[in-house]
C-alpha positions as CSV (number, residue, x, y, z in Angstrom):
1,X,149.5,81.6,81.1
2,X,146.6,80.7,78.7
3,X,144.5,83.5,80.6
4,X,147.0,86.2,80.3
5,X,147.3,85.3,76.7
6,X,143.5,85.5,76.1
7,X,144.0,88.7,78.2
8,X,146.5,90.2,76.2
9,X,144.3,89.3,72.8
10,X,141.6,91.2,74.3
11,X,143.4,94.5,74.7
12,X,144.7,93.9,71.1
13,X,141.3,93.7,69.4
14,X,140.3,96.5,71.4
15,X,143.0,98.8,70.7
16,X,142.7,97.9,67.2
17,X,138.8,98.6,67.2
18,X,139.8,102.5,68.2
19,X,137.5,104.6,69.9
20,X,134.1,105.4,68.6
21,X,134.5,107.2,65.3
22,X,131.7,109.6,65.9
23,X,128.3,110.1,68.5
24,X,126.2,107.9,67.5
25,X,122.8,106.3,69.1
26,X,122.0,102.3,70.0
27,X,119.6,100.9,71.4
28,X,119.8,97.6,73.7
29,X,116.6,95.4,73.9
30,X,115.3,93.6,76.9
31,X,117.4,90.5,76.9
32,X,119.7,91.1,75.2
33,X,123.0,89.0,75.3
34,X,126.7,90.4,74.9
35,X,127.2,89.1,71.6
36,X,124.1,90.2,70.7
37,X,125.2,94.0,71.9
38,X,128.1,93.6,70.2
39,X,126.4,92.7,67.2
40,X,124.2,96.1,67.3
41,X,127.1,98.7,68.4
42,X,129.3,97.2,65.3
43,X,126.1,97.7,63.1
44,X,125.8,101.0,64.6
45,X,129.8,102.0,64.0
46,X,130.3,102.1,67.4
47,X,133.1,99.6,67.8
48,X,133.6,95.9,66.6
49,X,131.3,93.1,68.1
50,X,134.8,91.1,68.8
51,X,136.4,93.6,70.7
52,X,133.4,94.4,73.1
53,X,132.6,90.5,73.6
54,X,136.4,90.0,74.8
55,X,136.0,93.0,77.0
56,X,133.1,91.5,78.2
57,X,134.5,87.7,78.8
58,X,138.1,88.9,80.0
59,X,137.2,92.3,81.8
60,X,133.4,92.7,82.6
61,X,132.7,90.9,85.4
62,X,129.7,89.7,86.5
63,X,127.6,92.9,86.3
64,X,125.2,92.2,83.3
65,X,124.0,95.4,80.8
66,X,120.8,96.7,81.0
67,X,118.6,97.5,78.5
68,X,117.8,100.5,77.1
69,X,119.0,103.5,75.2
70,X,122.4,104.6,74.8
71,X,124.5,107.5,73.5
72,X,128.2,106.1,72.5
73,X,130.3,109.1,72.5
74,X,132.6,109.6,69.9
75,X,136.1,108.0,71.0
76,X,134.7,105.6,74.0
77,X,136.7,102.1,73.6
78,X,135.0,98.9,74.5
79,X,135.4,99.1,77.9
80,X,133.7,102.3,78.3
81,X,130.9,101.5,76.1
82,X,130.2,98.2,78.4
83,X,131.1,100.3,81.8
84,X,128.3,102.5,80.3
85,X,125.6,99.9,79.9
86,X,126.3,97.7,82.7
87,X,125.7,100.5,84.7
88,X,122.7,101.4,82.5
89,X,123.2,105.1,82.3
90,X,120.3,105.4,79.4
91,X,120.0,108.2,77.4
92,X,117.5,110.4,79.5
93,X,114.1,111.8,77.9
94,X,111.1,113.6,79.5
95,X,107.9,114.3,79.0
96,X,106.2,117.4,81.2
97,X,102.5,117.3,82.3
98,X,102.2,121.3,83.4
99,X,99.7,122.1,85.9
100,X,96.4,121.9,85.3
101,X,96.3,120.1,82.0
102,X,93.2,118.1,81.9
103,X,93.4,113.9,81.5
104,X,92.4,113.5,77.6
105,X,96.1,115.9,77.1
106,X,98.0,114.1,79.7
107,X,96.8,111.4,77.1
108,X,97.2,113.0,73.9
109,X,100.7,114.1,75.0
110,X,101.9,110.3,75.9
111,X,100.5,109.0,72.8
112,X,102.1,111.7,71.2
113,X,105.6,110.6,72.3
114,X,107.1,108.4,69.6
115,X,109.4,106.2,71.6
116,X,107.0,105.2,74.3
117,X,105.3,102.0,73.2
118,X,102.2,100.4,73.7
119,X,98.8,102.2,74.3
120,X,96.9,103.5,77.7
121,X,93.2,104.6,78.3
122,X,92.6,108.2,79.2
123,X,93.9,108.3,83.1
124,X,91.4,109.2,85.8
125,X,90.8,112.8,85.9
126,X,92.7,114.2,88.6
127,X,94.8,111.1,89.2
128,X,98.4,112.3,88.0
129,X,100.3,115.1,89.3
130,X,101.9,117.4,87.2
131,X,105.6,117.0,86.7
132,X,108.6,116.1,84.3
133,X,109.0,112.8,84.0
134,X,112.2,110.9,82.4
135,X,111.7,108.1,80.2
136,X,113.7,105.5,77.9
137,X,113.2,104.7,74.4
138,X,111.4,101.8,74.6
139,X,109.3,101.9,77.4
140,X,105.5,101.6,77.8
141,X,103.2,104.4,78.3
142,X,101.6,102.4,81.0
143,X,105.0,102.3,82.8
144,X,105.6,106.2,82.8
145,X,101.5,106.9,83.8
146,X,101.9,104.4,86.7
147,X,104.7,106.8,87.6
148,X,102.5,109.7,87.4
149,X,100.2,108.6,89.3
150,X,102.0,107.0,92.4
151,X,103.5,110.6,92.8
152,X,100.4,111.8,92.9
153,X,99.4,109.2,95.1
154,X,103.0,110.4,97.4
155,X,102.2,113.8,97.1
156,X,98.5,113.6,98.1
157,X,99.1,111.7,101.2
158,X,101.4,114.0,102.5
159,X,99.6,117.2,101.9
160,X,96.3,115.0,103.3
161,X,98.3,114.1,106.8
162,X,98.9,118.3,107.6
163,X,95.3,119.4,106.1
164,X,93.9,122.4,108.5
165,X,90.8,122.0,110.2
166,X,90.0,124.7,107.9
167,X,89.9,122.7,104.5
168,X,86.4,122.4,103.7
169,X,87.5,119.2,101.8
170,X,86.1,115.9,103.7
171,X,87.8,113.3,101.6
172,X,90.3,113.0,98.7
173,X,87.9,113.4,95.6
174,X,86.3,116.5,97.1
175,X,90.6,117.5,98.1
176,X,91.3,117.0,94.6
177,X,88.2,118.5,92.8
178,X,88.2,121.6,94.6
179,X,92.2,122.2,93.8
180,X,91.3,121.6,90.4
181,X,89.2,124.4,90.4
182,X,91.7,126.7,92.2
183,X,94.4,125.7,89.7
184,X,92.3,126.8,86.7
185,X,91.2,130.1,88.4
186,X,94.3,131.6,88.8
187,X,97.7,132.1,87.2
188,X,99.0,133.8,89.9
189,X,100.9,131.4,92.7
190,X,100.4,133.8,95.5
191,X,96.9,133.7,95.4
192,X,95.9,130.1,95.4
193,X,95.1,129.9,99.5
194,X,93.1,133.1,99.0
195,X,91.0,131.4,96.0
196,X,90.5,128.5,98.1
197,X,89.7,130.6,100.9
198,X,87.1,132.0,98.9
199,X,85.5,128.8,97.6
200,X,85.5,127.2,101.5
201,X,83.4,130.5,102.7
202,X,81.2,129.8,99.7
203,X,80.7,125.7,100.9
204,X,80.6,127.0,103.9
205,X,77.5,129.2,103.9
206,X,75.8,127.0,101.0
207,X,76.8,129.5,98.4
208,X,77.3,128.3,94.5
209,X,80.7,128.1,93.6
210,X,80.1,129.8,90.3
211,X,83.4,129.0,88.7
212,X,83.5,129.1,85.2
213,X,86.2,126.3,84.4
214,X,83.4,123.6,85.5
215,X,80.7,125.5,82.9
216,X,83.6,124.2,80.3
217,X,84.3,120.9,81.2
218,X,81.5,118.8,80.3
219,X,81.8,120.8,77.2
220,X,86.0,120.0,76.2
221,X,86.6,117.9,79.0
222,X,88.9,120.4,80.0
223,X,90.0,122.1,77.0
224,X,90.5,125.3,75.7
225,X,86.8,126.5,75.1
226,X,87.9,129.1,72.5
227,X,85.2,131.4,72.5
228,X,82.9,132.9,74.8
229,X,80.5,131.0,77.1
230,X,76.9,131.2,76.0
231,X,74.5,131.7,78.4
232,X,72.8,128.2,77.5
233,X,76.2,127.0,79.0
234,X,75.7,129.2,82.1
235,X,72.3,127.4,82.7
236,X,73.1,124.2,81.6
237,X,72.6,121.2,84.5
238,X,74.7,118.2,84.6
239,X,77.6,117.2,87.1
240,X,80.3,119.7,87.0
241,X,78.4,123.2,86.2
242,X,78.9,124.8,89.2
243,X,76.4,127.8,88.4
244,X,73.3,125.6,88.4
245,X,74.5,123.2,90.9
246,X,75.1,123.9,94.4
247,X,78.6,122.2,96.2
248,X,81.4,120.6,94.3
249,X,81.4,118.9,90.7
250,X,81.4,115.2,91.0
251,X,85.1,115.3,90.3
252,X,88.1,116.8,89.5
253,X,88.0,119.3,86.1
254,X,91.8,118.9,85.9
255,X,95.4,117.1,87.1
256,X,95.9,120.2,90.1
257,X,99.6,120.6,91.2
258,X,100.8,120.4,94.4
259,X,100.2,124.1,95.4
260,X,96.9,123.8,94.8
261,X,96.4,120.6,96.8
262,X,97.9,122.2,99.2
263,X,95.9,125.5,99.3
264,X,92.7,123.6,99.7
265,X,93.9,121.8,102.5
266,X,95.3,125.0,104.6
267,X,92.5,127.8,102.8
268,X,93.6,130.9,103.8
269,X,91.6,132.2,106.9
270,X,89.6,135.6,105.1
271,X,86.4,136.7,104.8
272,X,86.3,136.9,101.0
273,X,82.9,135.6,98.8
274,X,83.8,137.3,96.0
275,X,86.8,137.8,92.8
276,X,87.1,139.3,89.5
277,X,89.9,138.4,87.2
278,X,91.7,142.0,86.3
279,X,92.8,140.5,82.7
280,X,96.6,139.6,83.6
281,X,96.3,136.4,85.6
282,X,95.2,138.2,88.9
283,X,92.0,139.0,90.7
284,X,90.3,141.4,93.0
285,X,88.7,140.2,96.0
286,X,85.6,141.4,97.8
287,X,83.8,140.6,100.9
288,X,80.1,141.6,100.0
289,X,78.0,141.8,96.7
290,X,78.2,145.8,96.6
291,X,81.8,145.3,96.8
292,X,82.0,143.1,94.6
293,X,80.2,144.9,91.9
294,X,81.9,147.9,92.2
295,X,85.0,145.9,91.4
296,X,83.6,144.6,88.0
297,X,82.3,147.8,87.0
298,X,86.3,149.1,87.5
299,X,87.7,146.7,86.3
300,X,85.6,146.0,83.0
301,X,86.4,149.9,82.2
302,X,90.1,149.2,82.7
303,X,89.4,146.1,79.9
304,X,88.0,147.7,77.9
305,X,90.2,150.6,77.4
306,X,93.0,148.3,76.9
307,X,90.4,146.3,74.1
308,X,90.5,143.2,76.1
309,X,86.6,143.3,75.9
């Protein structure tokens, strides 16, 4: 009898809380208690502190609430308010890492997001794999890089375990430095194996690479360059330029995408040495130097006319 009582004084105070009287935001710490939740939704003019604690006591059962965001809709009761955090369906936010975005903006752009907390060192280059990743407010940047980079980690091994005898890729930093390279050579997805197809006949026959992404890195760290590359550039030595350096850059220039990864691991099988971007994302390919120069001649005059160059 007492219980049903208590029972019944439960539903009371929660029918005369109401619903929600409008959307409205919370947001429940790490450890927090029920009373303590309560004591946030009423400040938030979500519902009264009693009438969620008595839901709680009388109708909650054991499942506790999880921390976390939360976005009380306008007429949720009690009970759907504490249905909704003890089965912790936070308020979802993302953060998107496209490919190819070098490590000191994978940085810039976590830092940049306001309701991450705590700080993170610039991640390995090369070391997260570009996604959208969901987040709560609240949580630590370290929490959502570790994220990134175990999917890179999942997504490397798997490409890794069906590489083609073909890859001229020998161990993961060479995989991943090379599909950097691929990724910021070309915008087009259809023409990432023939890329990488190009740079393994280059390795292969001790050819420089010649790309000019790794001219830029030592220079931005992977940034936009935003001007043209001057021919002290061109000559410069040092660990990445791959015009005065023969084989790959010590590491990765970039975070490569799957696609990539995976075009460097199954190259396609041509004969190609040779590309010239045709100004829209594209390129030309050619199998000798004559070839080859014939296509930057054409396609130069095309640029021109259009007063791209």
């Amino acid at each position: 009898m007492r219980w049903l009582l208590a029972a019944l004084l439960a539903m009371a105070l929660t029918a005369c809380s109401g619903g929600a009287p409008r959307d409205t935001v919370v947001v429940i710490p790490p450890g927090a208690s029920i009373a303590k939740a309560g004591e946030i939704l009423e400040e938030a003019g979500a519902t009264s502190a009693s009438a969620f604690v008595n839901h709680a006591r009388f109708f909650g059962g054991d499942a506790p609430i999880k921390p976390g965001e939360y976005e009380v809709k306008k007429g949720m009761s009690a009970g759907d308010i504490l249905a909704l955090m003890q089965a912790g369906r936070t308020v979802q936010r993302f953060v998107t890492i496209p490919e190819g975005m070098p490590s000191i903006m994978v940085w810039e752009r976590l830092m940049a997001e306001k309701r991450l907390t705590g700080k993170v060192a610039v991640p390995a280059e090369g070391s997260v794999l570009p996604d959208t990743y969901a987040y709560t407010r609240g949580e630590t940047r370290a929490a959502v890089l570790k994220r990134m980079q175990a999917a890179m980690d999942k997504a490397f091994a798997e490409l890794w375990a069906k590489r083609s005898p073909r890859t001229a890729a020998k161990n993961r930093n060479e995989a991943l430095t090379l599909a950097s390279i691929v990724e910021k050579e070309t915008a087009v997805p259809a023409e990432r194996r023939a890329v990488a197809g190009v740079y393994t006949n280059r390795l292969a026959v001790g050819m420089r690479l010649q790309a000019d992404p790794t001219i830029i890195y030592p220079i931005t760290r992977g940034k936009p360059l935003g001007r043209r590359i001057k021919r002290s550039e061109i000559e410069a030595v040092n660990d990445y330029n791959t015009y005065s350096m023969a084989g790959l850059p010590k590491g990765p220039i970039a975070n490569p995408g799957k696609a990539s990864i995976a075009a460097v691991l199954d190259p396609a099988p041509n004969d190609y040495l040779y590309f010239v971007a045709k100004g829209d994302g594209g390129h030309v390919f050619a199998r000798t130097l004559a070839e080859h120069s014939a296509n930057v001649q054409k396609w130069y005059e095309i640029r021109r006319a259009r007063g791209e160059m």
